[in-house]
C-alpha positions in Angstrom: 61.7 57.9 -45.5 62.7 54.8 -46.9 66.4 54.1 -47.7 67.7 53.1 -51.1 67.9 49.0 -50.0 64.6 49.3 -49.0 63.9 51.0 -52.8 65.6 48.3 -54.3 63.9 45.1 -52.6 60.9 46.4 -53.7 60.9 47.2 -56.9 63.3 44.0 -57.3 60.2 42.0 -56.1 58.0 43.8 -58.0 59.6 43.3 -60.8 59.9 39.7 -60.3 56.1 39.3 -60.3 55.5 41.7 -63.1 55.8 39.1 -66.1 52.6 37.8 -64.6 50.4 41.4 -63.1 51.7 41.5 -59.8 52.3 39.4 -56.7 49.1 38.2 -55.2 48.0 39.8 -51.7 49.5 36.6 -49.5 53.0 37.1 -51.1 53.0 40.6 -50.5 51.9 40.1 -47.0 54.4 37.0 -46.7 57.6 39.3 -47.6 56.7 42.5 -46.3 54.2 42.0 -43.8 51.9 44.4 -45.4 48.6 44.8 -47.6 48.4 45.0 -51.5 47.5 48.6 -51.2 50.7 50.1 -49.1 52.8 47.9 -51.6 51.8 49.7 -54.3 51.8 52.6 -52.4 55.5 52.0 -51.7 56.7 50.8 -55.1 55.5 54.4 -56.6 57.4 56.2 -54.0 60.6 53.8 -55.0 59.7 54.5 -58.6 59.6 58.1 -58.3 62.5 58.4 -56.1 64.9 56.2 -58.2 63.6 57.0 -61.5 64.4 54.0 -64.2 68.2 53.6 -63.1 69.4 50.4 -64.0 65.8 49.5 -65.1 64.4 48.6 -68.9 62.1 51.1 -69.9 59.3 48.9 -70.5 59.7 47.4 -66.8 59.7 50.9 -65.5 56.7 51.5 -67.3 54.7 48.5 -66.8 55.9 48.7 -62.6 54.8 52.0 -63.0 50.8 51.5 -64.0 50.7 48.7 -61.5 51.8 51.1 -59.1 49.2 53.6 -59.9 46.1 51.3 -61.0 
């Protein structure tokens, strides 16, 4: 199980790079040392877990169908 500063860098990332449809592969891979897929795979669990706490809506939302897509 991940713990809640693990959460929080990645959905802090994620959000960072979600003006613009997501970090490409290589940053992904340069900050967490794994593939697109897992990220995503990640962020949703972080999503789920944490709910929109301290989150606009619209971010959650948009973090959310990256997450899932």
């Amino acid at each position: 199980m991940r713990n809640s500063t693990e959460d929080a860098m990645l959905l802090d990332f994620a959000a960072q790079w979600e003006p613009y449809g997501g970090p490409e592969a290589s940053e992904i891979f340069l900050r967490f040392g794994i593939g697109r897929g897992e990220f995503r795979a990640r962020v949703h669990r972080a999503l789920i877990r944490t709910g929109a706490v301290d989150m606009d809506i619209n971010v959650y939302r948009s973090l959310l169908r990256y997450a899932t897509g």
